[in-house]
C-alpha positions in Angstrom: 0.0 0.0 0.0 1.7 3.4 -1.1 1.2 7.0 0.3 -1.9 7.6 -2.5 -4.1 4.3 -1.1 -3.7 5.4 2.2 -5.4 8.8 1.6 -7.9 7.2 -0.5 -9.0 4.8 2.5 -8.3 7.7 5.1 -10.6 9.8 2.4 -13.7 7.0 3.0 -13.1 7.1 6.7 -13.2 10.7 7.4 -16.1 11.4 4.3 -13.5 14.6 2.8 -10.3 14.5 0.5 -7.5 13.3 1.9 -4.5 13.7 0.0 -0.6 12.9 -0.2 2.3 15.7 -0.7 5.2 14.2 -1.1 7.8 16.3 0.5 11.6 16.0 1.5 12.8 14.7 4.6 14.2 18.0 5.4 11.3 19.8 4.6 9.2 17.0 7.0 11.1 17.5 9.7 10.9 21.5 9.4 7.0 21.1 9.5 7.4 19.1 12.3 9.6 21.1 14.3 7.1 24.1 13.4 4.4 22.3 14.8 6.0 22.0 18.2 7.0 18.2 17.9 9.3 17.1 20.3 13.0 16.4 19.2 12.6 12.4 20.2 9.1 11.6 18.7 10.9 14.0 15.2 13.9 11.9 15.4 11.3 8.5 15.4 9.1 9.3 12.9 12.4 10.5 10.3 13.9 7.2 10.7 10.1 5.2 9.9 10.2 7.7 6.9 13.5 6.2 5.7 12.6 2.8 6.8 9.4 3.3 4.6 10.9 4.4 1.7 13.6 2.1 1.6 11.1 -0.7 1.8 11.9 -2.3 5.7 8.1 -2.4 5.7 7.1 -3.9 2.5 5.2 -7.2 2.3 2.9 -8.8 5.2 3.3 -11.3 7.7 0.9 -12.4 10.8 2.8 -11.1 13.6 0.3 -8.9 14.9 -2.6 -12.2 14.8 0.3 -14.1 16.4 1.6 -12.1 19.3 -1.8 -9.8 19.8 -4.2 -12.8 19.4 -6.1 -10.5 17.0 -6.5 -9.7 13.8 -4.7 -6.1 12.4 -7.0 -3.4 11.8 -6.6 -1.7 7.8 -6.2 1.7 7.4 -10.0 2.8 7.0 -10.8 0.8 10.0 -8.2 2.9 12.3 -8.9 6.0 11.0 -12.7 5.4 11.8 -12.0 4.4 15.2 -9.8 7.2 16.1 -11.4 9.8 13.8 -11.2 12.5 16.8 -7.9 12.4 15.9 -8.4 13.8 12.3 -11.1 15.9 13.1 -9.6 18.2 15.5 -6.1 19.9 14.3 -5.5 20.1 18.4 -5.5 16.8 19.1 -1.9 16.7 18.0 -0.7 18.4 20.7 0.4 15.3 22.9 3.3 15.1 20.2 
């Protein structure tokens, strides 16, 4: 699943356009750090960008069924459940 079928599922969840921008990694951690991101969780989520685009999380596996004892949740199905988090541009404070 790429960047564009996520927003297109996070799109259905939420009922408005959700769409992808790529930018650079400079550039996403600038908008991070301008959005009052701590240094650790910036530092995190740089590396999982790197990570993701040099493929470390390509294909699937059951590791979530196996350790959690449930089945993982797609993308639409998270965003639904935790749509207060999309909905409210403060809710990304705790960051």
């Amino acid at each position: 699943m790429d960047h564009h079928e996520i927003a297109a599922e996070m799109s259905r969840a939420l009922g408005r356009p959700v769409t992808c921008l790529p930018v650079s990694l400079d550039e996403f951690t600038h908008q991070m750090h301008a959005r009052g991101f701590g240094d650790h969780i910036i530092q995190h989520l740089r590396s999982v960008a790197i990570d993701y685009r040099n493929g470390v999380f390509a294909g699937t596996n059951d590791i979530v069924r196996t350790v959690g004892g449930v089945d993982p949740m797609g993308i639409e199905e998270f965003v639904t459940r935790n749509k207060q988090y999309y909905d409210d541009s403060s809710a990304i404070s705790f960051w």
